[in-house]
C-alpha positions as CSV (number, residue, x, y, z in Angstrom):
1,X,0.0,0.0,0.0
2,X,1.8,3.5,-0.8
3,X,2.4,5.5,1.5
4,X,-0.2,8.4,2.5
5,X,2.6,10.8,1.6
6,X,3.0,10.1,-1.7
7,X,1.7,13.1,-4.5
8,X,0.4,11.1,-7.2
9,X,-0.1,13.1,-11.0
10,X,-1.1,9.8,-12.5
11,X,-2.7,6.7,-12.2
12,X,0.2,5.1,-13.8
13,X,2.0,6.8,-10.7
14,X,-0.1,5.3,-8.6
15,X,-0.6,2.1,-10.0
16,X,3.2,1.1,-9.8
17,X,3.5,1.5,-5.7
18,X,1.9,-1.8,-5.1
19,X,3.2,-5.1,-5.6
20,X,2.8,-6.7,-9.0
21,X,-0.5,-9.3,-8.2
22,X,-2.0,-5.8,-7.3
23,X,-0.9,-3.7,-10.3
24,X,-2.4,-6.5,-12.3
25,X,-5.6,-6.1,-10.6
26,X,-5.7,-2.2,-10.6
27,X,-4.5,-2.4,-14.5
28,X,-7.5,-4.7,-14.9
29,X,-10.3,-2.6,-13.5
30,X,-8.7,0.3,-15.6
31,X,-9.1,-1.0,-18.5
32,X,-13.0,-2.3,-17.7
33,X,-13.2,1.3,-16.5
34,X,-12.3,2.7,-19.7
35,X,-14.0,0.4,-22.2
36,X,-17.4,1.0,-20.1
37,X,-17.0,4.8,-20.3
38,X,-14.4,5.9,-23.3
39,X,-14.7,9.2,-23.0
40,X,-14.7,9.6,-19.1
41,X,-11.3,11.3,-17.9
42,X,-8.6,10.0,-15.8
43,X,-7.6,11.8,-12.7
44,X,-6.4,11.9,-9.2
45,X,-8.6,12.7,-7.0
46,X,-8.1,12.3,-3.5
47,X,-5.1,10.9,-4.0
48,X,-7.0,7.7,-6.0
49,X,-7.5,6.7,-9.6
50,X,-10.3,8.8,-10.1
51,X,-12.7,8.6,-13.3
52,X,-14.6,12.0,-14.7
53,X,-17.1,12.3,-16.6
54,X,-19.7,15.8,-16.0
55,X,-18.1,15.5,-12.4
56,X,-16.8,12.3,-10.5
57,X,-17.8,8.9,-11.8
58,X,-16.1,6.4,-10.2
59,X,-13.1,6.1,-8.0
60,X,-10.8,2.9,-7.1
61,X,-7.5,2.5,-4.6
62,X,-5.8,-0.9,-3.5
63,X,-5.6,-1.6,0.4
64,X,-3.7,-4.2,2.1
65,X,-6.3,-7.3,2.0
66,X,-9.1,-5.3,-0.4
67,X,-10.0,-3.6,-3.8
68,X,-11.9,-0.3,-2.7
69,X,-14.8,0.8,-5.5
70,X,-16.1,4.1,-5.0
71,X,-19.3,4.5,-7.4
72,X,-20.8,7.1,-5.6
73,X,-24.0,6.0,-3.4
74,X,-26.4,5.7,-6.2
75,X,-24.4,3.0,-8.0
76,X,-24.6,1.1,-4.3
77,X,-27.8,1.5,-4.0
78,X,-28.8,0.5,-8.1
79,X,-26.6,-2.8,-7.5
80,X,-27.6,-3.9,-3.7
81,X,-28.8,-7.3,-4.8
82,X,-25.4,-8.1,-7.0
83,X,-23.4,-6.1,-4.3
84,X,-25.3,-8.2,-1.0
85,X,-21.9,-10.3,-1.0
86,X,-19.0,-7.7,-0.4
87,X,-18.8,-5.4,2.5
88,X,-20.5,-2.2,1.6
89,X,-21.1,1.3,2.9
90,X,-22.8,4.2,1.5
91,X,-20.8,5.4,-1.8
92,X,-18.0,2.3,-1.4
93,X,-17.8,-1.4,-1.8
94,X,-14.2,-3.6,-0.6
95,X,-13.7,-6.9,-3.3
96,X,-11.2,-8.7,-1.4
97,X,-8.1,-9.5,-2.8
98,X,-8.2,-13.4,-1.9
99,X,-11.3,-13.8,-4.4
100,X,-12.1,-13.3,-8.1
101,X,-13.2,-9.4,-8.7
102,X,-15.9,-9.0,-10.5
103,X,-15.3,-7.3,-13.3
104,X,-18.9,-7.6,-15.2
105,X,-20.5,-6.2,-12.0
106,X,-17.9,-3.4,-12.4
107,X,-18.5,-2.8,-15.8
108,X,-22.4,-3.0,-15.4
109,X,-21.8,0.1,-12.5
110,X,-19.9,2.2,-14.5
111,X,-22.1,1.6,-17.5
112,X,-25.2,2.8,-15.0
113,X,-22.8,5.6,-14.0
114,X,-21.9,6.9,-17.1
115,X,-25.8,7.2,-18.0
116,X,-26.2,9.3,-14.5
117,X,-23.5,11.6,-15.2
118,X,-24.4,12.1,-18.9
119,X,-28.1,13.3,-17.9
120,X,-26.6,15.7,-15.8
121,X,-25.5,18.1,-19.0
């Protein structure tokens, strides 16, 4: 996990503080990230891989034993039933590191996101 002091200008940057099974992972939900919402805009926000798109449209960091997913508290609530077996809270879900993520759910958020945001123009 990189250190709290750390600046980060890209998610590249950010990316390549963790160990390599982890870089996989965060390289992996980038690239679902980006193929659900091409035009969205990569950013730091926070100090996490941030994704904009008419304002914040999803967020994601690595911890020590989890994947943190930050869809904001509508894409929570839209996915509750597909979300029931991860530890939740009100904008963020944890996908543990010892089991599969699941990337379809991930894309099927952002996808929902991507609609939100783009009714906001």
């Amino acid at each position: 996990m990189p250190s709290t002091k750390n600046q980060f200008k890209t998610i590249d940057e950010y990316i390549s503080t963790f160990p390599e099974n982890v870089q996989k992972i965060l390289e992996n939900l980038r690239d679902v990230i980006k193929k659900a919402a091409p035009q969205a805009e990569e950013t730091i926000n926070y100090q996490i891989p941030t994704f904009r798109l008419n304002g914040n449209l999803v967020h994601f960091a690595a911890y020590k034993n989890h994947i943190g997913f930050y869809p904001t508290p509508s894409g929570i609530e839209h996915f509750k039933d597909e979300l029931s077996a991860y530890e939740v809270a009100k904008g963020s879900v944890k996908f543990p590191l010892n089991k599969p993520i699941p990337y379809d759910l991930i894309r099927n958020i952002v996808e929902f996101r991507v609609k939100e945001n783009l009714k906001k123009k």
